[in-house]
C-alpha positions as CSV (number, residue, x, y, z in Angstrom):
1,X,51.3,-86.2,-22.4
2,X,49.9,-82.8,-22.2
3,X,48.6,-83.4,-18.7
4,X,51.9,-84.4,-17.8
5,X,53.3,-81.2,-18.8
6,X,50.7,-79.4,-17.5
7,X,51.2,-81.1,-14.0
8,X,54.8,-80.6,-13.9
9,X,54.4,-76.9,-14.8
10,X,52.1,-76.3,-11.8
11,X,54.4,-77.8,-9.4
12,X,57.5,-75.9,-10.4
13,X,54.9,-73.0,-10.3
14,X,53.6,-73.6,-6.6
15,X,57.3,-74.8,-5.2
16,X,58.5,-71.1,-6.7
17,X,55.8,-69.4,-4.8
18,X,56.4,-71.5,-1.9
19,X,59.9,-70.1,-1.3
20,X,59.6,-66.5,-1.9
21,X,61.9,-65.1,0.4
22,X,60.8,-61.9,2.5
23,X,63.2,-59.6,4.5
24,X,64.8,-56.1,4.4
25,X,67.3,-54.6,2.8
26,X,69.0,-51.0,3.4
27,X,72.1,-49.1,3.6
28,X,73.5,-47.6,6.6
29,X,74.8,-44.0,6.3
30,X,76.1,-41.4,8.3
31,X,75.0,-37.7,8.7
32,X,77.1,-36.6,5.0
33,X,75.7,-39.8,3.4
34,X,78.7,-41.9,3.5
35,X,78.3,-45.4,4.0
36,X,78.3,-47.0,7.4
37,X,80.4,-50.5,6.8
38,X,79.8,-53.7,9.1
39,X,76.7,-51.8,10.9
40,X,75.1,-54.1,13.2
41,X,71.2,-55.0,11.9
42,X,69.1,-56.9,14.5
43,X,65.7,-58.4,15.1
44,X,65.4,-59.3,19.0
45,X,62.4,-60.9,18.7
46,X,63.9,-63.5,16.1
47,X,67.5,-63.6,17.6
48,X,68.4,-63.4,13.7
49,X,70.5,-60.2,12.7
50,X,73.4,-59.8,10.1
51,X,76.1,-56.7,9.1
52,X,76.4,-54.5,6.4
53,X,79.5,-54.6,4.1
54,X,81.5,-52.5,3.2
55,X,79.5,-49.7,1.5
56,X,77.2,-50.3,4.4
57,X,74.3,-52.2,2.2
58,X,72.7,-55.3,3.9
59,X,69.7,-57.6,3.7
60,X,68.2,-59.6,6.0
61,X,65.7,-62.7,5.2
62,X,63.2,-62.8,7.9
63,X,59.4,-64.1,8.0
64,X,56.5,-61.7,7.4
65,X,55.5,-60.2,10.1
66,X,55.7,-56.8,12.0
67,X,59.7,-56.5,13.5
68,X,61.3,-53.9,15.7
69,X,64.7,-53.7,14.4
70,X,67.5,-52.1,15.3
71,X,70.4,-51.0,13.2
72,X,73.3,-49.8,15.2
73,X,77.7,-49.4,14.9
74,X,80.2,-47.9,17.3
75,X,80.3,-44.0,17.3
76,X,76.9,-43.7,16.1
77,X,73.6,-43.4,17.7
78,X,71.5,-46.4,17.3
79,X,68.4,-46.3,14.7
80,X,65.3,-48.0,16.0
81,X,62.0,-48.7,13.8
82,X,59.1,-51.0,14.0
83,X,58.9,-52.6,10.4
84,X,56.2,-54.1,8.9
85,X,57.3,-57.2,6.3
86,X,54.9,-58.6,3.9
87,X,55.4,-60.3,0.4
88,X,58.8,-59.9,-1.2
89,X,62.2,-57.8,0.4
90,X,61.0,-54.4,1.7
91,X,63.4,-51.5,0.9
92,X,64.5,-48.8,3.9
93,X,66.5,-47.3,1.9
94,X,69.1,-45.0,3.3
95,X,69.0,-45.3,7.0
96,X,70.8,-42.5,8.5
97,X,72.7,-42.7,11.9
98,X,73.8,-39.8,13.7
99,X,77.5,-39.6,15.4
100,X,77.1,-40.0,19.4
């Protein structure tokens, strides 16, 4: 019986592990820190992007890996970066775009 337990409890273990997401998150702001809602977030090389809602906070579940993304909305100047993804959801923070 205890085997059994113990078996069980290692596969629930290794399926959790298994599907640990990765990704970004952020919040897009402008110059005076107010948020940026439905700001476009994009990874070419993937084709996968999403928006930010309405106080400009999004996340994005993508595969580890090193991404240029591109974060951008209309009257603003677009916000480029190579990222670098490993374990987990890495935080950018506040990611300020500048009025074009």
């Amino acid at each position: 019986m205890k085997t059994w337990l113990l078996l069980i409890t290692l596969c629930y273990a290794t399926i959790g592990t298994l599907t640990a997401q990765t990704g970004m998150q952020g919040r897009a702001v402008d110059e005076r820190g107010h948020e940026i809602p439905f700001a476009a977030v994009q990874v070419e090389e993937l084709n996968q992007g999403t928006v930010s809602d309405t106080i400009g906070a999004f996340e994005l579940i993508i595969p580890e890996g090193t991404w240029k993304v591109k974060i951008s909305s209309v009257g603003f100047i677009d916000w480029e970066r190579v990222v670098t993804i490993r374990q987990g959801i890495y935080d950018l923070g506040d990611i300020v775009l500048y009025s074009s």
